[in-house]
Backbone bond lengths (Angstrom), bond angles and torsions (degrees), N, CA, C in turn:
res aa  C-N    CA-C-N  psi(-1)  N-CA   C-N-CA  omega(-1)  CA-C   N-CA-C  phi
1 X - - - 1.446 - - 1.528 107.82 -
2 X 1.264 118.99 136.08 1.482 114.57 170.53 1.076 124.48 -83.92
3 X 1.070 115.64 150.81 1.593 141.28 170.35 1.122 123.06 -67.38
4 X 1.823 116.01 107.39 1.659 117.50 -164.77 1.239 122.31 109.72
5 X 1.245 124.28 -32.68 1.556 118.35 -163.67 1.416 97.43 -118.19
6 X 1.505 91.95 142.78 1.570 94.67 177.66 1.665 132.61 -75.09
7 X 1.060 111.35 163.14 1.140 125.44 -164.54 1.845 129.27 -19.40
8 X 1.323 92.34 -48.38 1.565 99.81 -175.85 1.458 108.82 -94.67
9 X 1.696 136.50 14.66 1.397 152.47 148.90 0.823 110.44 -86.65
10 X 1.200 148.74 -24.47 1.892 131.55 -134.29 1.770 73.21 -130.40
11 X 1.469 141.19 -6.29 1.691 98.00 161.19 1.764 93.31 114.89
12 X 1.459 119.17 174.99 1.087 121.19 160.26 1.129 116.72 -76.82
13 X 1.396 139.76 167.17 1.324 142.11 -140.87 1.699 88.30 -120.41
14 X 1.395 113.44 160.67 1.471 86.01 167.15 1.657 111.87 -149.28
15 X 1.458 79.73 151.08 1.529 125.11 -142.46 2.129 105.48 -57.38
16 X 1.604 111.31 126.86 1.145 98.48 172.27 1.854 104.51 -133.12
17 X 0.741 107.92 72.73 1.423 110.84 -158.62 1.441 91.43 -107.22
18 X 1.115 137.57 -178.67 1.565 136.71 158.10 1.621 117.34 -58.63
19 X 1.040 112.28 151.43 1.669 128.44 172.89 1.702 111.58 -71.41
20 X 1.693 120.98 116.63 0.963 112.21 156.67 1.118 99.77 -145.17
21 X 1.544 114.81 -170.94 1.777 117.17 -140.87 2.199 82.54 -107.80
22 X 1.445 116.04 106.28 1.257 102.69 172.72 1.921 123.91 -45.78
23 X 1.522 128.57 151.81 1.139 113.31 -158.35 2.175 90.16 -97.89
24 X 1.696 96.09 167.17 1.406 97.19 -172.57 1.714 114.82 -67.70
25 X 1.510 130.51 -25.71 0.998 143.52 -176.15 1.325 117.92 -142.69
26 X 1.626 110.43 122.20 1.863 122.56 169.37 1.246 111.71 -27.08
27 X 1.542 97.11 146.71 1.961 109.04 -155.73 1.532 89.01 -95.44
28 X 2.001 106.22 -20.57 1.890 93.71 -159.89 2.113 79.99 -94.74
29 X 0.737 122.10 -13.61 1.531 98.46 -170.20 1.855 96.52 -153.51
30 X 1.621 105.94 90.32 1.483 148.55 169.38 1.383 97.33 -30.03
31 X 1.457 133.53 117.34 1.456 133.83 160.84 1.751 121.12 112.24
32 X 1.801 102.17 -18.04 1.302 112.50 171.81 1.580 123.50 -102.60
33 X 1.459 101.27 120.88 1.674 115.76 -152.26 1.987 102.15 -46.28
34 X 0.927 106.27 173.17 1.809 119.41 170.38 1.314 107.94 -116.80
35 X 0.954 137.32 118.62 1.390 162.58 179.17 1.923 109.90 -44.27
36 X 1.216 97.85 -22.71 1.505 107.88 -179.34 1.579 116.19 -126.20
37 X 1.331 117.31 10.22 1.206 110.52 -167.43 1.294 135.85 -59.02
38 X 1.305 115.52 168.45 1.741 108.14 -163.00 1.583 116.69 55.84
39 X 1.130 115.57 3.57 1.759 114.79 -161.38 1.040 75.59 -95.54
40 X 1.942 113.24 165.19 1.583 128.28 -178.40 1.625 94.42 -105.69
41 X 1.736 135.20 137.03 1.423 122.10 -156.22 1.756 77.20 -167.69
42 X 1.534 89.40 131.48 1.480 119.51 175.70 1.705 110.80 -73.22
43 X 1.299 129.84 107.54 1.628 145.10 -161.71 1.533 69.39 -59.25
44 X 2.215 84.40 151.46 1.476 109.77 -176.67 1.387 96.62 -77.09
45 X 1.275 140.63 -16.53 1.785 124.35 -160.30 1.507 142.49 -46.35
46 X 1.702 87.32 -16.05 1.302 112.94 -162.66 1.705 111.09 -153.54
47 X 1.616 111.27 117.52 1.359 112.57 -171.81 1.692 105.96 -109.51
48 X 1.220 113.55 172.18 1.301 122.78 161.75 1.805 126.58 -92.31
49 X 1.135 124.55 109.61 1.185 128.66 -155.02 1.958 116.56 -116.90
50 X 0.961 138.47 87.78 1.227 150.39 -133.95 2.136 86.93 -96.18
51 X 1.573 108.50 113.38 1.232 102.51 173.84 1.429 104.95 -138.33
52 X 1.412 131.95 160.58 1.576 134.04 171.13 1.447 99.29 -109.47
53 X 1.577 113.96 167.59 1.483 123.43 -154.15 1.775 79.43 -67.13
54 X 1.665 101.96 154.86 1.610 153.49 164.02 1.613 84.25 69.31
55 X 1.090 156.98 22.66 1.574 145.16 155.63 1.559 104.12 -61.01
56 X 1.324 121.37 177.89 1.572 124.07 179.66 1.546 82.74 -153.36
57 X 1.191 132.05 146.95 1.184 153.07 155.93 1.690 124.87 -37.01
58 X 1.100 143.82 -163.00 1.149 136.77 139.65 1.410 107.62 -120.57
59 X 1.497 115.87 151.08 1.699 103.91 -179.63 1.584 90.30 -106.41
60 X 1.490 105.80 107.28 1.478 105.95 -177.48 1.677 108.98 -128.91
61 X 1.280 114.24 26.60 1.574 129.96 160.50 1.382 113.00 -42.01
62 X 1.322 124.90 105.33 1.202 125.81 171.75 1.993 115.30 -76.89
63 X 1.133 101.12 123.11 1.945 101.96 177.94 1.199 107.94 -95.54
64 X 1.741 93.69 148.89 1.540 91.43 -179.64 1.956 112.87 -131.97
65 X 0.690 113.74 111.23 1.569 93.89 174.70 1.510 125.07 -141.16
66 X 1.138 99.51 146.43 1.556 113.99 -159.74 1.444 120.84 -72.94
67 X 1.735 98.99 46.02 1.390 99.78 153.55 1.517 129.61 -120.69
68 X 1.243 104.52 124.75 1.784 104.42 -166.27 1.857 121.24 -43.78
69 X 1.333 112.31 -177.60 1.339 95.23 -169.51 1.583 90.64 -100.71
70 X 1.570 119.16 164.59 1.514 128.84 -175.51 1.404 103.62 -72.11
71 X 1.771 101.03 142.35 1.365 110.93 177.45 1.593 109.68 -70.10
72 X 1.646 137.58 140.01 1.148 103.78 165.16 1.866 106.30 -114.43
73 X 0.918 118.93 161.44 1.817 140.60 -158.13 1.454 99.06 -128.97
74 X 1.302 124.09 99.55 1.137 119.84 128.21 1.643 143.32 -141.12
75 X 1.205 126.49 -149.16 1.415 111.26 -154.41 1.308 119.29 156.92
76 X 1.109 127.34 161.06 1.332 150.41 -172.07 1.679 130.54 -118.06
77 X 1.350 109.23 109.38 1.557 108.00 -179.31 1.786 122.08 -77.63
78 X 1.048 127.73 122.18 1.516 104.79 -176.46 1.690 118.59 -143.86
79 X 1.134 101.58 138.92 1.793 96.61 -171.67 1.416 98.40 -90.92
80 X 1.730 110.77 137.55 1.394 93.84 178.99 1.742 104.69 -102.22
81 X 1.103 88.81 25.83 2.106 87.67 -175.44 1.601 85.08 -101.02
82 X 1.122 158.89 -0.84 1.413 149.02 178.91 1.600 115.44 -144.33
83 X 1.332 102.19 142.33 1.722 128.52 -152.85 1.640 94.21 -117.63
84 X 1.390 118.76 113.88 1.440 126.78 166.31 1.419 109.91 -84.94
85 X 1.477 110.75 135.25 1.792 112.02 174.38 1.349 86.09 -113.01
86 X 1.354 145.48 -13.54 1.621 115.04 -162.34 1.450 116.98 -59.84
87 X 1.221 138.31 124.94 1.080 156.31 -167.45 1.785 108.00 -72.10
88 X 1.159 126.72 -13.96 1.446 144.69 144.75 1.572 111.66 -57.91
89 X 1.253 116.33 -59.15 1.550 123.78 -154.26 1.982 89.07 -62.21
90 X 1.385 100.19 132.59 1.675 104.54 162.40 1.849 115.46 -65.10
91 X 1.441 118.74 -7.14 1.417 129.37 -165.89 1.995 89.37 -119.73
92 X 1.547 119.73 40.23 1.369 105.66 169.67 1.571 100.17 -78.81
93 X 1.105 103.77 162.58 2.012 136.69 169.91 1.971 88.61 67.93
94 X 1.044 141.01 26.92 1.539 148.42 -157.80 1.676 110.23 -150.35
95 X 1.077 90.56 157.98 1.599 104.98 -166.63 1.997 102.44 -60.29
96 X 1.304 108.59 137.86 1.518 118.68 168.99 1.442 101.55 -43.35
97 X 1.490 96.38 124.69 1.822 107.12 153.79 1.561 106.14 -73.79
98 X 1.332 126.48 143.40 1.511 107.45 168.88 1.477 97.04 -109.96
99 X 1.628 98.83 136.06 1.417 105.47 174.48 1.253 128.03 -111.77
100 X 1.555 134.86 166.64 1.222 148.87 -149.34 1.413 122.64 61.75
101 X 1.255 129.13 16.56 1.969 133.92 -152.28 1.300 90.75 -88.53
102 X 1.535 117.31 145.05 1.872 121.42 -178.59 1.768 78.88 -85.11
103 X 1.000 107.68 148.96 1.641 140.58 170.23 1.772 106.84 -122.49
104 X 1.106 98.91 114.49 2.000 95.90 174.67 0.991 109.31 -134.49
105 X 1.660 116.39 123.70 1.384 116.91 -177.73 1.290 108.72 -111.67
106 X 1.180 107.59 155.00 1.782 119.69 -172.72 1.732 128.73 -125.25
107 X 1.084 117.73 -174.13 1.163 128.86 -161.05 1.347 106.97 -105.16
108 X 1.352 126.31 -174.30 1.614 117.78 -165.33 1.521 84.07 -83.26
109 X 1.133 131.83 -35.22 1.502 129.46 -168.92 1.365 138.00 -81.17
110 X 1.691 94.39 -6.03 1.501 119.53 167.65 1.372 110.24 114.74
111 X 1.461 122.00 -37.32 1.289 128.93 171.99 1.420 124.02 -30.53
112 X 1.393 119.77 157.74 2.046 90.38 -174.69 1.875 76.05 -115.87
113 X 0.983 85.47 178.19 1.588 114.12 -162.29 1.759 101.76 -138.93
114 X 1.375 117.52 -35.75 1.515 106.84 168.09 1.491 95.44 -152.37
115 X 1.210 130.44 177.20 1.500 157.01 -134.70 1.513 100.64 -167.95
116 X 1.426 152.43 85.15 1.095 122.39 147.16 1.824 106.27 -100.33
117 X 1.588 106.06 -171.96 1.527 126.78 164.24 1.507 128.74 -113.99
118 X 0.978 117.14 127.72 1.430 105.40 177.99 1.776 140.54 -50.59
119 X 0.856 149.09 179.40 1.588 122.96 177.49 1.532 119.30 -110.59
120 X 0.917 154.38 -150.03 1.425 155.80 -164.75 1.608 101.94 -75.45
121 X 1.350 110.36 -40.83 2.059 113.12 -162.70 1.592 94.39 -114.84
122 X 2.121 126.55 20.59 1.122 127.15 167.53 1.657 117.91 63.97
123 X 1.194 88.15 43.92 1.862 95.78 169.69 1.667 107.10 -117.74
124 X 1.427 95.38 151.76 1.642 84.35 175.78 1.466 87.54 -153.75
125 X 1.518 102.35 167.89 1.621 112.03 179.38 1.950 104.26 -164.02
126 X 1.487 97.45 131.28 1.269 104.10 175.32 1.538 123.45 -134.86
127 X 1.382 124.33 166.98 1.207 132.56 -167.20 1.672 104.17 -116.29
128 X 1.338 101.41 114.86 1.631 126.68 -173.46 1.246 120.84 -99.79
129 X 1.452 138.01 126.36 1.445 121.72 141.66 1.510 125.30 -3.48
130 X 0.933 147.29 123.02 1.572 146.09 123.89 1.246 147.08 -112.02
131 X 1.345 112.12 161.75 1.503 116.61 172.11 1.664 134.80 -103.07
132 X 1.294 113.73 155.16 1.180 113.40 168.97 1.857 121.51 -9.75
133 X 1.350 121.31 121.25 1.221 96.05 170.93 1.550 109.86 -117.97
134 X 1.620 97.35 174.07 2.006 94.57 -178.69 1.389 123.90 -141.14
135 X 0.982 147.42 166.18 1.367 141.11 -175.30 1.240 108.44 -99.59
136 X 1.526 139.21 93.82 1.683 135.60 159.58 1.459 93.15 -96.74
137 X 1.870 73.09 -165.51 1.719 86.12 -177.43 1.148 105.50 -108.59
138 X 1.771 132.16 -12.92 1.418 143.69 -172.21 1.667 96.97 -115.04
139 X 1.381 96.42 92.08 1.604 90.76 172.08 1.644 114.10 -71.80
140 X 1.133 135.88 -4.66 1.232 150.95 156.02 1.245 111.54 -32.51
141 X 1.445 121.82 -34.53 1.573 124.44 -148.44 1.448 102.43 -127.15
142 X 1.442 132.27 5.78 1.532 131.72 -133.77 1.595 87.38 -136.21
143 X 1.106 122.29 -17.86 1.990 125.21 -175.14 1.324 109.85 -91.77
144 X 1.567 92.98 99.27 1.852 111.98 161.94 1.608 134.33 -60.49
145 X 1.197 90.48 -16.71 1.724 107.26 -159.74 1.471 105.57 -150.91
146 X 1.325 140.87 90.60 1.512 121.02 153.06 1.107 118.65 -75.80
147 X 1.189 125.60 163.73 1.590 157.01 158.45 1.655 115.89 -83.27
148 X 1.068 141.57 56.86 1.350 110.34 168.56 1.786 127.66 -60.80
149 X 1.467 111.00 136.92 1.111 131.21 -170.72 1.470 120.19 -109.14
150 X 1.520 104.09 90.23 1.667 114.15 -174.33 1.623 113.73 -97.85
151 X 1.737 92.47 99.36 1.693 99.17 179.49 1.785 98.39 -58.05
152 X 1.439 112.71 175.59 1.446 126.07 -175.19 1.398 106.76 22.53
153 X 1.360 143.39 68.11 1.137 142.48 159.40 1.814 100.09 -96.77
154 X 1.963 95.82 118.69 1.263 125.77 165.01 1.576 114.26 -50.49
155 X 0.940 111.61 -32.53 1.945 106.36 -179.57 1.458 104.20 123.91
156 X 1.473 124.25 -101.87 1.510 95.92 -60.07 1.901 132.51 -31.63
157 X 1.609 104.81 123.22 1.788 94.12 151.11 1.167 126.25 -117.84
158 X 0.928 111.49 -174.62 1.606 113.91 -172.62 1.569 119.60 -71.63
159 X 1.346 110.11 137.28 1.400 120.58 -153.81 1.398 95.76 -103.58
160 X 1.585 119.62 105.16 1.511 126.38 -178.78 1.295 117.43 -59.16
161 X 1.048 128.00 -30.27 1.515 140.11 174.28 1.329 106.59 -53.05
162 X 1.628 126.49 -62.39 1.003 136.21 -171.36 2.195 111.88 -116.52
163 X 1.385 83.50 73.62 1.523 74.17 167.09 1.344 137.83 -50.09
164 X 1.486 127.51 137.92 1.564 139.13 -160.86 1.206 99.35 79.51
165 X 1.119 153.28 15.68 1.436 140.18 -177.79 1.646 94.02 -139.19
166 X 1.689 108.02 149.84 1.093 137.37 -167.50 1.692 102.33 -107.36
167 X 1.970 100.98 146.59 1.815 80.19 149.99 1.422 79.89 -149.75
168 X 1.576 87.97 -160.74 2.101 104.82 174.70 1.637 94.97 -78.92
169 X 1.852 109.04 161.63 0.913 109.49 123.16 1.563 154.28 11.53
170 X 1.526 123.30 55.19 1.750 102.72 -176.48 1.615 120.99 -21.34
171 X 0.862 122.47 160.16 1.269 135.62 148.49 1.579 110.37 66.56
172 X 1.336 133.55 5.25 1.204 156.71 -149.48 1.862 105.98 -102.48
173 X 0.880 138.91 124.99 1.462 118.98 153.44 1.667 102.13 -134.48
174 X 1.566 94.01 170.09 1.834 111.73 -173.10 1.408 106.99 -96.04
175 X 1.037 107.74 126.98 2.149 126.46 173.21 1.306 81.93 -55.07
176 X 1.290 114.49 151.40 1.242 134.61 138.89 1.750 101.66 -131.01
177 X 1.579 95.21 149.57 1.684 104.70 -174.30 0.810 129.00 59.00
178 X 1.387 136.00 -169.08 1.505 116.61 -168.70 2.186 101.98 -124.87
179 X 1.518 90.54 64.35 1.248 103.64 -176.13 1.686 104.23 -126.33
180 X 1.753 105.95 18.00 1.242 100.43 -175.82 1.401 112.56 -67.77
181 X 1.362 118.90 172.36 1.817 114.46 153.11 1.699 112.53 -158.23
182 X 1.370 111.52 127.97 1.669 107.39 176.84 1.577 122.79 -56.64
183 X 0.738 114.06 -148.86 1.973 119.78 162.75 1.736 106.51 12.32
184 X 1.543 95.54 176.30 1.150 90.93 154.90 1.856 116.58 -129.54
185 X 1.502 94.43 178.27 1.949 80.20 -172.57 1.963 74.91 -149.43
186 X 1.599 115.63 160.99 1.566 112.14 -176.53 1.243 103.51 -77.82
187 X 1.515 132.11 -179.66 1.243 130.35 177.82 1.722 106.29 -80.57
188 X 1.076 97.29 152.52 1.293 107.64 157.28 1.410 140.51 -64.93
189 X 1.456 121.05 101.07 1.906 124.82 -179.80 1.526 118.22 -64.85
């Protein structure tokens, strides 16, 4: 490594870590060869760093760990039976956002994994588990992990008051018939 230049010039650093035998295939993605395999290769933990008296090193260790980056989810709720004019709302002369609705998104197995609400003009956005992603040509075939995304989901969640016990939703109630309606709009004269 040279002397002076920063980090991403001067080269890989090189490596004095202990000797072990690199493995034949990547631990984060099963079946794709290693570039060194079977070779005997000193673990990255520890580099060799060339300094003269009162210098300090740089701590320029790159980390790595094998957890993917978070999915993020978001989106917009909207009634199309009602027309917002407020001149505030980002959705003016456009269909009502409806706001405050529990949104719960889940796991391939149904389980939810997060709970958010929408905001005043019915947007919401959340931070998900994910996986590896890849470039095909059939994105059809390329999804490891869905999310299903259940607008107005009643719950049950967990009732902080009473831990181990579940309830609905505050403030939430269930349509029955087909006399439901979102938002509100005044009556008609």
């Amino acid at each position: 490594m040279a002397k002076g230049l920063p980090p991403e010039l001067s080269g890989p650093p090189i490596l004095v870590g202990d000797l072990r035998e690199v493995p034949a295939e990547l631990s984060l993605f099963p079946g794709v060869p290693t570039e060194f395999a079977g070779e005997m290769r000193p673990l990255p933990d520890r580099k060799q760093v060339l300094l003269a008296d009162g210098e300090n090193a740089a701590a320029d260790f790159y980390v790595f760990t094998a957890v993917p980056k978070a999915g993020r989810i978001w989106g917009v709720v909207l009634n199309d039976l009602l027309l917002t004019f407020d001149p505030a709302s980002p959705n003016k002369g456009n269909n009502f956002g409806v706001p405050w609705i529990p949104i719960s998104i889940r796991n391939f197995e149904g389980k939810e994994i997060v709970r958010v609400y929408t905001d005043e003009y019915g947007r919401y956005n959340a931070l998900v588990p994910s996986t590896w992603t890849s470039t095909c040509r059939r994105r059809a075939a390329s999804a490891r992990a869905c999310s299903p995304v259940c607008l107005n989901d009643p719950g049950p969640i967990p009732d902080p008051e009473n831990p181990g016990s579940s309830s609905s939703t505050p403030g939430t109630t269930r349509a029955t018939g087909a006399s439901a309606r979102i938002g509100t709009s005044s009556p008609a004269r």
